[in-house]
C-alpha positions, 0 to 999 in steps of 0.5 A: 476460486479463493485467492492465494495466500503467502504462508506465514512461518511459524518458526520466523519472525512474523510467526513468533507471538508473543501474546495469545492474541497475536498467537491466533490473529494476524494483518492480513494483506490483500494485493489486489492485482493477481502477481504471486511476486509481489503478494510477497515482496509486499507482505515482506515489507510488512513483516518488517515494519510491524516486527514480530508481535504482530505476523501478517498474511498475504493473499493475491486476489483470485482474479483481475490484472496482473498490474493496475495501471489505469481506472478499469484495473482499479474497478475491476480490483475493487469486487475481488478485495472485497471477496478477499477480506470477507474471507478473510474475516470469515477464518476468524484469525483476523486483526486488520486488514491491509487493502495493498494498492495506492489506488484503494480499490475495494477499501471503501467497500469493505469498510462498509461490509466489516464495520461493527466487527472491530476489525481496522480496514486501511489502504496504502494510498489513503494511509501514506497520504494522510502521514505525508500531510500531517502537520500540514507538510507540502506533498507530492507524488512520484508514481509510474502510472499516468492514466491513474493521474486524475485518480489520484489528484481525486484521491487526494481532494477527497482526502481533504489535503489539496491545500497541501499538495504540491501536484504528481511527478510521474517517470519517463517509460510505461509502468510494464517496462519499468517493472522488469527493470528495477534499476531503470524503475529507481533511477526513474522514481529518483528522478520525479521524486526529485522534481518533486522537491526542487521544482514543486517545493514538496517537502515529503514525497509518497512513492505511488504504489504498492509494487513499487514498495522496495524502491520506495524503501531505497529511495530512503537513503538516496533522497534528501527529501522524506520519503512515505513508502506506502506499505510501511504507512499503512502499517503503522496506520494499523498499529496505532488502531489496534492500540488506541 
């Protein structure tokens, strides 16, 4: 069963092109949880961020679960994003594509399986920490996932920016509650992103998460401290090798 794809409207913004290329090639962003929902929140920030000359198509994986909040979600991820994006490539209308989860699940897989096809493979926790770290800025994460903590502090020491890391603040109630609250979820991720400035020194704070993606982007206006919301990113990760 292929996964489900979030049409591109050829009369909005992402389906306007202002080149051939454009015309006939798109981001493809893969979530690799199966939440329809999100598929289109996330492509929705996409959009945005890249603006017309560049449309983005969102595909939900075929299988797995709903929310990956622990290291056996993240595994199971990992065979159906790979699925995902070797379809993808396989329509022809490919410029990059966008693996939509903090934890990476599948990325390296699917660099591996692509590489020599000129096509950008970048994920949203790999893509969000490297911009927080640039220039060698302290960092945090405010995420809701505890069971993924030793993952992410991995994530991070494999990436190379542990001497730059100020450690991970993560909200009170469980991921699953926090979901269906979105106010609750912002006052919350408020709170650790908070903690993360005042009490660790962190002086940029990545939001850990692609479904917390339009909180992130609130959390814009609400924090003093800068905030890296991971969609956006990665976004730009994209848009710099496709015009390097």
């Amino acid at each position: 069963m292929p996964g489900v794809e979030v049409p591109v409207d050829p009369t909005g913004p992402a389906g306007t092109a202002r080149n051939s290329r454009v015309a006939t090639r798109a981001v493809v962003l893969i979530n690799p949880n199966t939440s329809a929902a999100t598929t289109a929140m996330m492509t929705a920030i996409a959009r945005r961020t890249l603006g017309p000359a560049l449309p983005v198509r969102g595909v939900t994986v075929a299988r797995g679960p709903g929310m990956l909040t622990d290291p056996e979600a993240l595994r199971a991820a990992a065979p159906e994003v790979l699925a995902a994006g070797l379809r993808a490539m396989a329509e022809g209308d490919c410029a990059a594509l966008l693996v939509a989860a903090f934890g990476d699940p599948g990325l390296t897989e699917l660099r591996a399986a692509t590489e020599g096809a000129g096509i950008p493979v970048v994920g949203l926790g790999e893509s969000s920490l490297l911009e927080a770290a640039a220039d060698g800025t302290p960092f945090g994460i405010a995420t809701t996932t505890p069971l993924l903590a030793d993952a992410l502090h991995a994530r991070v020491t494999a990436l190379g920016l542990a001497d730059r890391y100020t450690g991970l603040r993560l909200t009170a109630r469980t991921p699953e509650r926090l979901s269906a609250d979105p106010a609750l979820l912002l006052d919350r991720l408020e709170r650790a992103v908070r903690a993360c400035a005042e009490r660790d020194g962190a002086r940029a704070v990545v939001i850990g998460g692609g479904p917390l993606g339009e909180a992130a982007e609130e959390l814009r206006t609400r924090c003093a401290v800068r905030i890296v919301a991971p969609i956006p990113a990665a976004c730009r990760a994209i848009a710099h090798l496709l015009t390097a």
